[in-house]
N, C-alpha and C positions, 0 to 999 in steps of 0.2 A: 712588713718590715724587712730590710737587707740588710744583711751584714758584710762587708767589704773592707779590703785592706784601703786606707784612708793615702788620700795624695795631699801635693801640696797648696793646691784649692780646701779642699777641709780643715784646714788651719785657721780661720775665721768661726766656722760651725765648731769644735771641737772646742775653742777656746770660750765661746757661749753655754757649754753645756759647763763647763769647768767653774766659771767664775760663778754662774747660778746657783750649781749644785754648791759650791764654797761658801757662798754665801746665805744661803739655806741654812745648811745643815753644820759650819762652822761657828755661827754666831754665837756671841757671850761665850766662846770656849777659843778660839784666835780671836787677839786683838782687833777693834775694829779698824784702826789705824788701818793694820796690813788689808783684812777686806776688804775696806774703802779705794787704797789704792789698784785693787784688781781690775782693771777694764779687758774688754775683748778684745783692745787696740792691742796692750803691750802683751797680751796672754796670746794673741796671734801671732807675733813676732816670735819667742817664744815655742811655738809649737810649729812653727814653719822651719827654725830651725833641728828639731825634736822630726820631726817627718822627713824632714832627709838625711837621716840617720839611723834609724832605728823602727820597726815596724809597729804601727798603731791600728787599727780598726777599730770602725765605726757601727753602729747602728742607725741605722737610716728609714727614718718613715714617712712617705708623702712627698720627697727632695729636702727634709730637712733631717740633721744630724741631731740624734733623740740620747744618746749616749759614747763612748770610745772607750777600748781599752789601750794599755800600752806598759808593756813588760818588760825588762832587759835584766842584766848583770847590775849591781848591785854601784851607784857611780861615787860615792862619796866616803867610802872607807872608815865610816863613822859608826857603823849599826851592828849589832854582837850578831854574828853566824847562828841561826835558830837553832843547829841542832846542840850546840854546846848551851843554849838554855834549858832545853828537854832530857835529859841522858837519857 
């Protein structure tokens, strides 16, 4: 296995581990609606733009993309600051 900063070719891979894992491990808990509409077309589109912005890596085994992580600042000013949940 490699682990590597992911480019904008792994935008197709990344977005298969994504919808899979969503679909797995989401089910009867998100709507299926929403999961049904997840394809790797529009979740690539999506993460191509998401890759040229912001740093994502992959896990890679055999030429194919087996996992991704991807972290940043916080983009939707919607979620309470953790540490004002914990005193």
């Amino acid at each position: 296995m490699e682990i590597r900063k992911a480019n904008l070719n792994d935008a197709l891979g990344v977005a298969k581990v994504q919808v899979d894992s969503w679909k797995t491990t989401y089910e009867n808990i998100v709507p299926n609606e929403y999961l049904e509409q997840m394809t790797y077309e529009n979740r690539a589109i999506k993460w191509k733009d998401i890759l040229s912005g912001q740093d994502v890596f992959v896990a890679e085994h055999k030429g194919e993309i087996i996992g991704f992580s991807n972290a940043g600042e916080e983009r939707t000013g919607k979620y309470p600051v953790i540490c004002n949940l914990y005193p």
